[in-house]
N, CA, C and O atoms as CSV, one atom per row, in Angstrom:
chain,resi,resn,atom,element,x,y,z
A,1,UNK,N,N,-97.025,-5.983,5.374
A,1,UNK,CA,C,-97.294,-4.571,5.605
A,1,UNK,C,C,-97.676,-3.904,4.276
A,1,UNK,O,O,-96.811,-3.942,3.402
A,2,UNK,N,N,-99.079,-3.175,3.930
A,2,UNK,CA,C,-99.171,-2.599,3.204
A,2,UNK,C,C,-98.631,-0.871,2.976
A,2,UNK,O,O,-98.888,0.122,3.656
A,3,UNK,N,N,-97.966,-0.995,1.985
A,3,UNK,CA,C,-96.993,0.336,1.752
A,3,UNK,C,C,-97.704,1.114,0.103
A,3,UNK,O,O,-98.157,0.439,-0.821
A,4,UNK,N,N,-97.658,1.951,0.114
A,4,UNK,CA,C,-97.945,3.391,-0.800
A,4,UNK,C,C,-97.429,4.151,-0.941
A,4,UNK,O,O,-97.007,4.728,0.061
A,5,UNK,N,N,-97.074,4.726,-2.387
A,5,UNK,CA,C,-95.943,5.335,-3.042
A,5,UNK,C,C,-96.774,6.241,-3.770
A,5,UNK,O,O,-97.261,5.837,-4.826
A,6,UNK,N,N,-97.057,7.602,-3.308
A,6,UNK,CA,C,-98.100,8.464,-4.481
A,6,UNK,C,C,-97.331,9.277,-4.615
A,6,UNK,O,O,-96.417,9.598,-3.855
A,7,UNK,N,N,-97.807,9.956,-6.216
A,7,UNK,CA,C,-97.173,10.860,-6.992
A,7,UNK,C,C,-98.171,11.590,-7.552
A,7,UNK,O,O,-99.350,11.310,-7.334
A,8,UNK,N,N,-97.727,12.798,-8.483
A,8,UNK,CA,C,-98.647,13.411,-9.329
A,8,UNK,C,C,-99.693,14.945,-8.494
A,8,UNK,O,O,-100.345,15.679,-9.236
A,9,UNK,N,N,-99.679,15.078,-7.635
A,9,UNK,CA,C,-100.525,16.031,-6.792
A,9,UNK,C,C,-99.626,17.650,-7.496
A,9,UNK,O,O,-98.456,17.678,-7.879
A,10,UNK,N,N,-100.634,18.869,-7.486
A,10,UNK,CA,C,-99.585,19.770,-7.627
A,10,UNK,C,C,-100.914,21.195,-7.640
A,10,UNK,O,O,-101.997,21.299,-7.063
A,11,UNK,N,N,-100.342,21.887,-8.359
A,11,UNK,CA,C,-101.342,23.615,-8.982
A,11,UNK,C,C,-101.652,23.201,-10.066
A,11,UNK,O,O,-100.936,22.478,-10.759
A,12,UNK,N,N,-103.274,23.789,-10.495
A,12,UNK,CA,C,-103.764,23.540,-11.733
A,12,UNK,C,C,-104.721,24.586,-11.768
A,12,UNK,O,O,-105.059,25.059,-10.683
A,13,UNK,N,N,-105.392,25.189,-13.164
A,13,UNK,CA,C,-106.465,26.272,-12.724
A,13,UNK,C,C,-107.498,25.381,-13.479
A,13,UNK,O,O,-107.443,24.543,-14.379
A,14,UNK,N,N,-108.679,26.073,-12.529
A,14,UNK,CA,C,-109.866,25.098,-12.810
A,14,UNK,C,C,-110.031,24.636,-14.675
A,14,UNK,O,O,-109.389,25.086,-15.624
A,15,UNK,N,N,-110.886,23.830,-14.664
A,15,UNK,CA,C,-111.044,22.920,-15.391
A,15,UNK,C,C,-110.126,22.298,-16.169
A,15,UNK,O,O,-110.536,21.904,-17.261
A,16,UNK,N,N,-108.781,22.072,-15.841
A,16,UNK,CA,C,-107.455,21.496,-15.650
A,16,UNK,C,C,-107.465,20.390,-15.760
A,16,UNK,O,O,-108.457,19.699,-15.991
A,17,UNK,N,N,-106.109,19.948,-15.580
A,17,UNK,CA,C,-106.482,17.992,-15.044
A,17,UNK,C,C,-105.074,17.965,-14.741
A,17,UNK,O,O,-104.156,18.757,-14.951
A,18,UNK,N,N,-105.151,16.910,-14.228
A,18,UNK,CA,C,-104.002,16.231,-13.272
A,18,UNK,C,C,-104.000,14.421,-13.204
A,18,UNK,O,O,-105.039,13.766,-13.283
A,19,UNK,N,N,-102.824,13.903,-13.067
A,19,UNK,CA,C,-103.160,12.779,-13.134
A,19,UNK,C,C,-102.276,12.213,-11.677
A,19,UNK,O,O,-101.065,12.414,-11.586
A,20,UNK,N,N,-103.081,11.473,-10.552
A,20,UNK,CA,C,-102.173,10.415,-9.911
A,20,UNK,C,C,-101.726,9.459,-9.593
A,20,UNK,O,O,-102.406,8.488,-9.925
A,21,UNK,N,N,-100.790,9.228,-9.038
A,21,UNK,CA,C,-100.253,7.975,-9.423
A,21,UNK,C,C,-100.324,7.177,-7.821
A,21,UNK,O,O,-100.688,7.851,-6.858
A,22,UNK,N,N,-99.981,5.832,-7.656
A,22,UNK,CA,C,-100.102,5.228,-6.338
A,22,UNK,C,C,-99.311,3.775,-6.492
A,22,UNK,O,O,-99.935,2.798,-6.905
A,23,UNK,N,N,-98.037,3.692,-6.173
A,23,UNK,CA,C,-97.950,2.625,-6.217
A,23,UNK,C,C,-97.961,1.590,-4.989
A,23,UNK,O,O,-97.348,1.605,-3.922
A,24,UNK,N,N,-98.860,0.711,-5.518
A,24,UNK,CA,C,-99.398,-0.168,-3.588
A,24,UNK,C,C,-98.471,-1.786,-3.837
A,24,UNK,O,O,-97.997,-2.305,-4.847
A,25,UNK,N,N,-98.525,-2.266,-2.182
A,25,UNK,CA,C,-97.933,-3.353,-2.415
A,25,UNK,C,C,-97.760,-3.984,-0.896
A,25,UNK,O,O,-97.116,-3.309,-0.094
A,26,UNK,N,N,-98.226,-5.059,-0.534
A,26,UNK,CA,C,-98.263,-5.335,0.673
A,26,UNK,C,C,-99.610,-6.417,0.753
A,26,UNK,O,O,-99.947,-6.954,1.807
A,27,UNK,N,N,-100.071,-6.556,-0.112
A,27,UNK,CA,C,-101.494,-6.950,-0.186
A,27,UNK,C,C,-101.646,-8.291,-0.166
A,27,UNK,O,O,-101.268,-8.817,-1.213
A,28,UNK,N,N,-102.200,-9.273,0.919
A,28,UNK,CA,C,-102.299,-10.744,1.100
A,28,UNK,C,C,-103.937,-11.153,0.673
A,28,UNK,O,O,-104.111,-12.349,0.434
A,29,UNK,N,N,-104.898,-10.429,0.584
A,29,UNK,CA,C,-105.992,-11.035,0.255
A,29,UNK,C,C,-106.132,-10.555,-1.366
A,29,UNK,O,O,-105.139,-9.991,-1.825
A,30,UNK,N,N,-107.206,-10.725,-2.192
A,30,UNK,CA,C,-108.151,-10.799,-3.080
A,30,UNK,C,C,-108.853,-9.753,-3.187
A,30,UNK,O,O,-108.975,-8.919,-4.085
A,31,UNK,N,N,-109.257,-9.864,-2.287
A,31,UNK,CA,C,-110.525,-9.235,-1.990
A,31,UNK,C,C,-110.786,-7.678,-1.856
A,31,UNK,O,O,-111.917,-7.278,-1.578
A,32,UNK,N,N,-109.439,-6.560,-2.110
A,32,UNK,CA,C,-108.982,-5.782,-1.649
A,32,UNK,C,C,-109.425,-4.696,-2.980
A,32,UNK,O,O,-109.303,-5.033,-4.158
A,33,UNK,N,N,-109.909,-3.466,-2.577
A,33,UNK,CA,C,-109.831,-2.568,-3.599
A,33,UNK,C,C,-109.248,-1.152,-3.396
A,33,UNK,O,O,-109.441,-0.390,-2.449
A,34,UNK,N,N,-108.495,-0.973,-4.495
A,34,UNK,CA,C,-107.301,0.694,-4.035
A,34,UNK,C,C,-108.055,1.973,-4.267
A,34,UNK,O,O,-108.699,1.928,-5.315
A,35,UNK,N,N,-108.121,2.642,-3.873
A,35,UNK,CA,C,-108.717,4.132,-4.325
A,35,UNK,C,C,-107.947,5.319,-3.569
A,35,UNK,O,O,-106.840,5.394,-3.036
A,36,UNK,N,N,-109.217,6.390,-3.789
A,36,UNK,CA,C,-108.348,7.369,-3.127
A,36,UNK,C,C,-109.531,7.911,-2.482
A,36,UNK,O,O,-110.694,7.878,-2.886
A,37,UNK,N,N,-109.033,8.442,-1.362
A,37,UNK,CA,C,-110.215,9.666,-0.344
A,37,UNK,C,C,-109.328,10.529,-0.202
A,37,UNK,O,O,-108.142,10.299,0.036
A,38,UNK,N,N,-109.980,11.881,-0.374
A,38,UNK,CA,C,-109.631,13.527,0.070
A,38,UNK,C,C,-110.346,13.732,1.078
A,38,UNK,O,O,-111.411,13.255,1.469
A,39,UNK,N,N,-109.363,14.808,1.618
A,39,UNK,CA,C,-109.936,15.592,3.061
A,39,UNK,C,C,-109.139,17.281,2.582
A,39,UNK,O,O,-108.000,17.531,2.186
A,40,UNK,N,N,-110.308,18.162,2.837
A,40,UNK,CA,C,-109.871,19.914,2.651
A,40,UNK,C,C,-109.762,20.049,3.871
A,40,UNK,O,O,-110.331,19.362,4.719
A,41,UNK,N,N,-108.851,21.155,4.097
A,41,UNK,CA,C,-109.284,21.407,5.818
A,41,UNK,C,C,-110.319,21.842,6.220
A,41,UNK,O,O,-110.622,22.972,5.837
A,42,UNK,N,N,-111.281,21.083,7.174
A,42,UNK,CA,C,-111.980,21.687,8.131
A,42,UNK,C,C,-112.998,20.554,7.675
A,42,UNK,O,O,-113.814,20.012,8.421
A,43,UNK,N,N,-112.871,20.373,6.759
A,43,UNK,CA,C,-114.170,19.106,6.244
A,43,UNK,C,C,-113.547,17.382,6.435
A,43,UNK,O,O,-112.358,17.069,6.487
A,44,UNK,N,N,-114.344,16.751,6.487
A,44,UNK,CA,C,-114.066,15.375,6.437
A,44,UNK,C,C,-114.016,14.499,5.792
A,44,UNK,O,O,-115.055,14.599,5.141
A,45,UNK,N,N,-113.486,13.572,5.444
A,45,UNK,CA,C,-112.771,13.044,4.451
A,45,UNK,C,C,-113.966,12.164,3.927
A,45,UNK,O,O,-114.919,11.604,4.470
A,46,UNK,N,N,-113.340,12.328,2.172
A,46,UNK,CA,C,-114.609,11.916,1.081
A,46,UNK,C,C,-114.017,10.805,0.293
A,46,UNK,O,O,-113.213,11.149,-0.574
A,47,UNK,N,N,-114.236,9.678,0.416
A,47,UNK,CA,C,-114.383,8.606,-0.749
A,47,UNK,C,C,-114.361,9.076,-2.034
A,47,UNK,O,O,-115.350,9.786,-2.214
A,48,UNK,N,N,-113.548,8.980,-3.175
A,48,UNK,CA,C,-113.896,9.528,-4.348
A,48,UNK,C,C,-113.779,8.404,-5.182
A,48,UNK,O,O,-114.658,8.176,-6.013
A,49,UNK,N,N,-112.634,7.550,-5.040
A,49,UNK,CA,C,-112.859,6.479,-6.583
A,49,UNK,C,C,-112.308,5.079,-5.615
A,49,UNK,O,O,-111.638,5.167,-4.586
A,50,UNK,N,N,-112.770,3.866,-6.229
A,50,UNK,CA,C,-112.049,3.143,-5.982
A,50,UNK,C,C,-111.901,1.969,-7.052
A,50,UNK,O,O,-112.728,2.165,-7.943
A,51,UNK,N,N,-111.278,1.017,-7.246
A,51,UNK,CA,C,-110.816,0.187,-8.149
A,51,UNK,C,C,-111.144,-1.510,-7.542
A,51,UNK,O,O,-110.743,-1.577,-6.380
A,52,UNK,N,N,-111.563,-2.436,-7.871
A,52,UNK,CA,C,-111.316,-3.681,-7.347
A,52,UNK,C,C,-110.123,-4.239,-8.027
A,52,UNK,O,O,-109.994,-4.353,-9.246
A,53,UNK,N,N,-108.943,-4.700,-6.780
A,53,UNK,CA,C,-108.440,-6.178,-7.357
A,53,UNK,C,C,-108.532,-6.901,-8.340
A,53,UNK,O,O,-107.934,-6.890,-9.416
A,54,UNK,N,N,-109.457,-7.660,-7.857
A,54,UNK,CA,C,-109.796,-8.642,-8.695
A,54,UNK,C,C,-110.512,-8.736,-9.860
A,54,UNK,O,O,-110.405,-9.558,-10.770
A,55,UNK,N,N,-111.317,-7.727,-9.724
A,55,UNK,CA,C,-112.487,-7.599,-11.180
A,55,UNK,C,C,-111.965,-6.955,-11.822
A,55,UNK,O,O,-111.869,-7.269,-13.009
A,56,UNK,N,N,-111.270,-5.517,-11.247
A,56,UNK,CA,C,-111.497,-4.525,-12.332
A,56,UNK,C,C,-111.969,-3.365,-11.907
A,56,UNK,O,O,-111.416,-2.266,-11.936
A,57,UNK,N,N,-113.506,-3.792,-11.327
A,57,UNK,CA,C,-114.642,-3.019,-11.665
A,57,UNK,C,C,-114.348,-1.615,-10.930
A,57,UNK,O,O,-113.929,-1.513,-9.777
A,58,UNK,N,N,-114.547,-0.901,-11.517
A,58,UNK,CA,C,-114.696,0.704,-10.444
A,58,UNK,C,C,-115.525,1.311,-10.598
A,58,UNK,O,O,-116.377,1.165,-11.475
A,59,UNK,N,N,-115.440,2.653,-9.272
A,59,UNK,CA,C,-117.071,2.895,-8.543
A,59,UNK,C,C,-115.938,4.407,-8.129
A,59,UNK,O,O,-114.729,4.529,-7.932
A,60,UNK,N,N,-117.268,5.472,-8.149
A,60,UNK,CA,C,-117.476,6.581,-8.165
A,60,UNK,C,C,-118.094,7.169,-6.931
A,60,UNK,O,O,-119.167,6.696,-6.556
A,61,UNK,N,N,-117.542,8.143,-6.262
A,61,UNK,CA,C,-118.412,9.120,-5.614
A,61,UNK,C,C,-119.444,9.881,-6.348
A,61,UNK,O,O,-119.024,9.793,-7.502
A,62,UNK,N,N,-120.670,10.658,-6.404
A,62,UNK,CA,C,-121.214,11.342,-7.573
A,62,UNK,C,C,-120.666,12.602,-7.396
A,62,UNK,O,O,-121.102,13.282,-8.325
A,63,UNK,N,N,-119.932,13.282,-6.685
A,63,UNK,CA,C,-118.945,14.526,-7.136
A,63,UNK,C,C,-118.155,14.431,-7.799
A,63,UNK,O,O,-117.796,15.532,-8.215
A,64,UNK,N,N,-117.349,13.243,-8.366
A,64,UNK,CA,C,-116.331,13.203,-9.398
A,64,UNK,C,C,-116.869,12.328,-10.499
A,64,UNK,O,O,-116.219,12.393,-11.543
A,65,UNK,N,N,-117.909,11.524,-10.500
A,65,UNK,CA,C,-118.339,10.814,-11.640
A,65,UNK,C,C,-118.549,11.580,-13.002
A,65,UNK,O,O,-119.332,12.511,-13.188
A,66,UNK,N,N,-117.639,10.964,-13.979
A,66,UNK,CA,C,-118.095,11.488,-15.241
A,66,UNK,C,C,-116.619,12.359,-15.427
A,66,UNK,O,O,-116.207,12.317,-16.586
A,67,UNK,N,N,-115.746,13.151,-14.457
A,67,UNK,CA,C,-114.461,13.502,-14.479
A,67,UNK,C,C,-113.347,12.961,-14.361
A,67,UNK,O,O,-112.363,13.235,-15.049
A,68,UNK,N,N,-113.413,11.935,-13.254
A,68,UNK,CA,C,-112.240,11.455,-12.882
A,68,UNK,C,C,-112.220,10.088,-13.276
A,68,UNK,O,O,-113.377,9.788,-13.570
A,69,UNK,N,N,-111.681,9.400,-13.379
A,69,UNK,CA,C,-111.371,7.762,-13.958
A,69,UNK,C,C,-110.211,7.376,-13.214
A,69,UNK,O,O,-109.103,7.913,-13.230
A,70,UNK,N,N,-110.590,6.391,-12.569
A,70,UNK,CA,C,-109.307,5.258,-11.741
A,70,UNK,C,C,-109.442,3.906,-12.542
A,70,UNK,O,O,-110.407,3.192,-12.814
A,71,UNK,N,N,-107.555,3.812,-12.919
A,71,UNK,CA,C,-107.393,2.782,-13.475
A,71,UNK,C,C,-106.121,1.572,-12.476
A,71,UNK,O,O,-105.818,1.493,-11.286
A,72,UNK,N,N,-105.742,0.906,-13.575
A,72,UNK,CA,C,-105.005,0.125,-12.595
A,72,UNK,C,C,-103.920,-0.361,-13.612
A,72,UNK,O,O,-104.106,-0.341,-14.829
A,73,UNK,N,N,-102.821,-0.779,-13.040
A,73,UNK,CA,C,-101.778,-1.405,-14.466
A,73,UNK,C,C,-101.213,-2.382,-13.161
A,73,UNK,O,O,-100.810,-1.848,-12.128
A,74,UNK,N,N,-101.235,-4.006,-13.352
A,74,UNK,CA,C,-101.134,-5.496,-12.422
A,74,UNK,C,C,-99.776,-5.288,-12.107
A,74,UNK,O,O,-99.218,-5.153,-11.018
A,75,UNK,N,N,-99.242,-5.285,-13.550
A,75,UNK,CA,C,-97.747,-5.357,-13.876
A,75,UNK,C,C,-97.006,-4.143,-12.489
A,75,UNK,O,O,-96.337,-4.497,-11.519
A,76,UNK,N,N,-97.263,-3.264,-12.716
A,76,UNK,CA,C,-96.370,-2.303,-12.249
A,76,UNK,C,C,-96.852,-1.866,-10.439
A,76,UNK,O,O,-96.260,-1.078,-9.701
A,77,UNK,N,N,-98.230,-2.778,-10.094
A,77,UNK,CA,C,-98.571,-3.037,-8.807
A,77,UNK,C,C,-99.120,-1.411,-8.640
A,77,UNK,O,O,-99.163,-0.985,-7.486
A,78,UNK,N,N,-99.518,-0.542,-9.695
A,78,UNK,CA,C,-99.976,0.950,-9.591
A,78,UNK,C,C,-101.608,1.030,-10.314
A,78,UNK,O,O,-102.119,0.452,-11.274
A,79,UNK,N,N,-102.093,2.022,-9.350
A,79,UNK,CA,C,-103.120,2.722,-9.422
A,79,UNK,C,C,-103.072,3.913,-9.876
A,79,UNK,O,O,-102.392,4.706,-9.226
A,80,UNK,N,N,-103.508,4.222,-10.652
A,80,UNK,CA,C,-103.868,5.975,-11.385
A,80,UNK,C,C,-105.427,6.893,-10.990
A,80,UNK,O,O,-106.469,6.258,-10.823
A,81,UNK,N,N,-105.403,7.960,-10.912
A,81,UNK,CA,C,-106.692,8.470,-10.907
A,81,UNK,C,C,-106.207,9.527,-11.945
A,81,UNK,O,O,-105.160,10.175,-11.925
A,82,UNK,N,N,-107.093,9.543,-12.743
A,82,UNK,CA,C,-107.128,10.961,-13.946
A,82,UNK,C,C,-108.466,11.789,-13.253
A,82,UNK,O,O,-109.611,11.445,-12.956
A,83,UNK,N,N,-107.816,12.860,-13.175
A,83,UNK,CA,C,-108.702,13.668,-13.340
A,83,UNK,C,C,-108.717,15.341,-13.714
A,83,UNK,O,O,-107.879,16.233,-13.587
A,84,UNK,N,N,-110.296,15.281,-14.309
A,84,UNK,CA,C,-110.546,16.413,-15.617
A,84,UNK,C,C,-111.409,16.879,-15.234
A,84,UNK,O,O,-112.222,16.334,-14.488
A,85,UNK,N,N,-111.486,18.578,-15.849
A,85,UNK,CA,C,-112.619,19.358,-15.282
A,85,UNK,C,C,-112.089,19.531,-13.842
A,85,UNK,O,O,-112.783,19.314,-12.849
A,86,UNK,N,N,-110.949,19.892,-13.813
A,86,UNK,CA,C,-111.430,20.129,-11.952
A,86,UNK,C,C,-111.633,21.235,-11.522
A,86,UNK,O,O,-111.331,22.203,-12.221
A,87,UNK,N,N,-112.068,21.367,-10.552
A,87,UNK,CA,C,-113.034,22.977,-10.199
A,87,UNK,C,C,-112.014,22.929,-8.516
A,87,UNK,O,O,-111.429,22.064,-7.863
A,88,UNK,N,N,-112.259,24.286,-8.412
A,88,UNK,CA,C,-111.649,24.626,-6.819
A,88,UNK,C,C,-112.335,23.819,-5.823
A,88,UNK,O,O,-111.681,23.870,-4.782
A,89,UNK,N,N,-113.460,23.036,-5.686
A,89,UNK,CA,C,-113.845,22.596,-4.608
A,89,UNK,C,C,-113.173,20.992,-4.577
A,89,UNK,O,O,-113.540,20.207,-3.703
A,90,UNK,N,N,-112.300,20.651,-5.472
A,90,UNK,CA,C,-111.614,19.189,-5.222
A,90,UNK,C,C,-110.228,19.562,-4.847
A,90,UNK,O,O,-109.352,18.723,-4.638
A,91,UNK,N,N,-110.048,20.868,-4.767
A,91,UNK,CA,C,-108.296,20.908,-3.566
A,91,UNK,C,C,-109.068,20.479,-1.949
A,91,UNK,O,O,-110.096,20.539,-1.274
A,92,UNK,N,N,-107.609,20.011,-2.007
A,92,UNK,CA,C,-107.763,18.698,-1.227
A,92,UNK,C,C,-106.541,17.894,-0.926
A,92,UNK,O,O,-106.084,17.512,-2.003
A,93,UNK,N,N,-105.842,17.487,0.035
A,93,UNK,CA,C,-104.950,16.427,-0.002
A,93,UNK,C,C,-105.646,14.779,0.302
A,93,UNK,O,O,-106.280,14.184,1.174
A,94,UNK,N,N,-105.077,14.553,-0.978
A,94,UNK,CA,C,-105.594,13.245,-1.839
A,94,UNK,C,C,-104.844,12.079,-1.522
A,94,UNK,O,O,-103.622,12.202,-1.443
A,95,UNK,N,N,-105.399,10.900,-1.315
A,95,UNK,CA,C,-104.651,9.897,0.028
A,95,UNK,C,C,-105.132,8.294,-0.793
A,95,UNK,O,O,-106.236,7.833,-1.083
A,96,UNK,N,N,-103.944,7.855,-0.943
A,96,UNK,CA,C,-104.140,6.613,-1.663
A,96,UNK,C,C,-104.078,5.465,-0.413
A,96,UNK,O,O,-103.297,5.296,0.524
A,97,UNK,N,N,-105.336,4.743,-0.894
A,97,UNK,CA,C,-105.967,3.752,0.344
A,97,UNK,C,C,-106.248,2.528,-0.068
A,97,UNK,O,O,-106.262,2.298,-1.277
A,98,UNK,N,N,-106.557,1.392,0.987
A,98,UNK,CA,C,-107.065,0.170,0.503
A,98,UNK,C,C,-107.735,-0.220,1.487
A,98,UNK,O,O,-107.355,0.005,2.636
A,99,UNK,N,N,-108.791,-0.841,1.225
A,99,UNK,CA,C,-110.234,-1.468,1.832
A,99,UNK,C,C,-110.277,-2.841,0.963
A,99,UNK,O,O,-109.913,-3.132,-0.176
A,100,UNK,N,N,-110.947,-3.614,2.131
A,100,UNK,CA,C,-112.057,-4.598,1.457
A,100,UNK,C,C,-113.399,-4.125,0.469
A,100,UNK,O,O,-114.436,-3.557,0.811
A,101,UNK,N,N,-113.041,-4.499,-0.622
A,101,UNK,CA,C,-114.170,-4.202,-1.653
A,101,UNK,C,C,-115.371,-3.713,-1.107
A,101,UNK,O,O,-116.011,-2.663,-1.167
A,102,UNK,N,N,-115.467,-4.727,-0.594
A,102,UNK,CA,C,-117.453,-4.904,0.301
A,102,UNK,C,C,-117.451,-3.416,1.543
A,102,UNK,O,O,-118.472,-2.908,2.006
A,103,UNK,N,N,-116.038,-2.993,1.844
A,103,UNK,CA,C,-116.550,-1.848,2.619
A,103,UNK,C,C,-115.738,-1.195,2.119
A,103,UNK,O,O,-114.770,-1.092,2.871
A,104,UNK,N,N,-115.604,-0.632,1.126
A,104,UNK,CA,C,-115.210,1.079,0.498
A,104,UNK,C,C,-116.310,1.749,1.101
A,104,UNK,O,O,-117.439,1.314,1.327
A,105,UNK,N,N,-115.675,3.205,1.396
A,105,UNK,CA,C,-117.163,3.859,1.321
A,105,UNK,C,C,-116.962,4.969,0.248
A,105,UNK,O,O,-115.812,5.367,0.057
A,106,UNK,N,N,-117.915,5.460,-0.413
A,106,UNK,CA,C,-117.911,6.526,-1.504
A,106,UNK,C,C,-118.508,7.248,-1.117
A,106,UNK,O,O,-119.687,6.924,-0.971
A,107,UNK,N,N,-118.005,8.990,-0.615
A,107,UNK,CA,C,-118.840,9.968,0.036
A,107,UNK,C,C,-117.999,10.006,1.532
A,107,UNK,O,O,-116.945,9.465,1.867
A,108,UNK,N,N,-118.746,10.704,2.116
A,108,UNK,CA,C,-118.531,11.289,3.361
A,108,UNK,C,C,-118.006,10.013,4.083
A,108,UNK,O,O,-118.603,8.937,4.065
A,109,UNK,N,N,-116.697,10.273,4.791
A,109,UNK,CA,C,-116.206,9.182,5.642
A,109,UNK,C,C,-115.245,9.459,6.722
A,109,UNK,O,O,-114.755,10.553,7.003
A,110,UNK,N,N,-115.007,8.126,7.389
A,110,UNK,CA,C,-113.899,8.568,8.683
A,110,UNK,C,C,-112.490,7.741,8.081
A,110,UNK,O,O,-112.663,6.659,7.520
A,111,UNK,N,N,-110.858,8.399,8.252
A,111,UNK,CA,C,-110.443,8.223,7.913
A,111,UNK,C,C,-109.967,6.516,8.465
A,111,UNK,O,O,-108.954,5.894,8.145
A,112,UNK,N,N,-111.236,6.029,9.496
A,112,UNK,CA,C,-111.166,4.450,10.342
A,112,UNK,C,C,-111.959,3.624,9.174
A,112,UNK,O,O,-112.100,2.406,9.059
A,113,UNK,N,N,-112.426,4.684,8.351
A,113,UNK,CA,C,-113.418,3.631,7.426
A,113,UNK,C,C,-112.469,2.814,6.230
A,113,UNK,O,O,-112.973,1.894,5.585
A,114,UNK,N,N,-111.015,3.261,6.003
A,114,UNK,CA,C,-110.102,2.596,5.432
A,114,UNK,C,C,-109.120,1.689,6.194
A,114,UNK,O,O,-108.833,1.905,7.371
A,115,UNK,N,N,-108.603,0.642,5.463
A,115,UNK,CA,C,-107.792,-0.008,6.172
A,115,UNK,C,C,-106.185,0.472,6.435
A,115,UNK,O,O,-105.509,0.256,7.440
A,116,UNK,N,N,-105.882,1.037,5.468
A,116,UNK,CA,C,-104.398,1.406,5.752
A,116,UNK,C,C,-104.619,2.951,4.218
A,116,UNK,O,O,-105.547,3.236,3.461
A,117,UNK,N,N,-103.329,3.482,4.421
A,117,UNK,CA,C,-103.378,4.573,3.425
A,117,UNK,C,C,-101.958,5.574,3.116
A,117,UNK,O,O,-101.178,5.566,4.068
A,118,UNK,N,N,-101.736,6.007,2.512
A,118,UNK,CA,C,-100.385,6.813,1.658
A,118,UNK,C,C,-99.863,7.822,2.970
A,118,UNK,O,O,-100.419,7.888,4.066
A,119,UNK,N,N,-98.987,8.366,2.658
A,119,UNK,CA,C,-98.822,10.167,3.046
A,119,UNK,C,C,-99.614,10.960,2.941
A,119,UNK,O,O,-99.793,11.733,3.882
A,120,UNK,N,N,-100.716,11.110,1.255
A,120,UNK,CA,C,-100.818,12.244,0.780
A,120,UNK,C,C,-100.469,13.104,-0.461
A,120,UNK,O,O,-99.247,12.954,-0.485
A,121,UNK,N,N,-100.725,13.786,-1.347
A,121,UNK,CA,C,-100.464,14.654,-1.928
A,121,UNK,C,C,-101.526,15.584,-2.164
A,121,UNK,O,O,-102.721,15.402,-2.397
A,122,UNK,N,N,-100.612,16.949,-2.017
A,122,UNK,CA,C,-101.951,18.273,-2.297
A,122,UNK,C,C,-102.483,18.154,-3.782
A,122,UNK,O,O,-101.684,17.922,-4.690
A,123,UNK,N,N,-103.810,18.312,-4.021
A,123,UNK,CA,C,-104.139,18.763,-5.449
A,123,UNK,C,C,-104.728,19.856,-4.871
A,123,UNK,O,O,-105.573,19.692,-3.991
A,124,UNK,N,N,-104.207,21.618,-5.465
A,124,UNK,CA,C,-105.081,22.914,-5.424
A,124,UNK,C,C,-105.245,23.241,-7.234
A,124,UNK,O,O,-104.542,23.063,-8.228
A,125,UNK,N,N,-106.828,23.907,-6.885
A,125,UNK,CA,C,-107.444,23.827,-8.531
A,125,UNK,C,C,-107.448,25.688,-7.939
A,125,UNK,O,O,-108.124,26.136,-7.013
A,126,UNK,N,N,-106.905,26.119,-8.434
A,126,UNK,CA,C,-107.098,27.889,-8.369
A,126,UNK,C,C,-108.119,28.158,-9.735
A,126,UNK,O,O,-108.101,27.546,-10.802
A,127,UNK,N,N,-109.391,29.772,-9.142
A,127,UNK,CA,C,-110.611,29.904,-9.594
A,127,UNK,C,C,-109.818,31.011,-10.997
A,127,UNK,O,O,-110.532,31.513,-11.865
């Protein structure tokens, strides 16, 4: 059973930063990459970062590219997203997820387009 432990969500005024945390664990394949998707109310939920497993490598929505950075630490089985510059349009409750690499989606999505995923935490960026 894959399980998720997020932290870090809270109030910030724009161009702020915040950092979150995710700790995952449940994971039988390889092949698997952690990220996070937000949903605001009334809109539908957006792909923003995700991380591979196995490589490393991470990948960007282009609304947060260049602000936010997702990292990873093996040891402690946790995922981080930093993020800087944030503006009022990324409040949002922010949802730590895992997919097969090959189908993350980055951008506009259904919350069926992930395989499993957190509780939640609010990030609000006040103007």
């Amino acid at each position: 059973e894959v399980r998720f432990v997020e932290s870090g969500g809270g109030l910030v005024q724009a161009g702020g930063s915040l950092r979150l945390s995710c700790a995952a664990s449940g994971f039988t394949e390889d092949d698997w990459a952690i990220g996070w998707f937000r949903q605001a109310p009334g809109n539908q939920p957006e792909g923003v970062a995700c991380i591979s497993h196995s490589t490393g490598a991470t990948y960007y929505s282009p609304s947060v590219k260049g602000r936010f950075t997702i990292a990873s630490d093996h040891a402690k089985n946790t995922v981080y997203l930093q993020m800087n510059s944030l503006k009022p349009e990324d409040t949002a409750v922010y949802y730590c997820a895992a997919q097969l690499h090959r189908r993350w989606i980055l951008g506009p999505a259904s919350r069926t387009d992930f395989n499993s995923w957190g509780q939640g935490t609010q990030v609000t960026v006040s103007s």
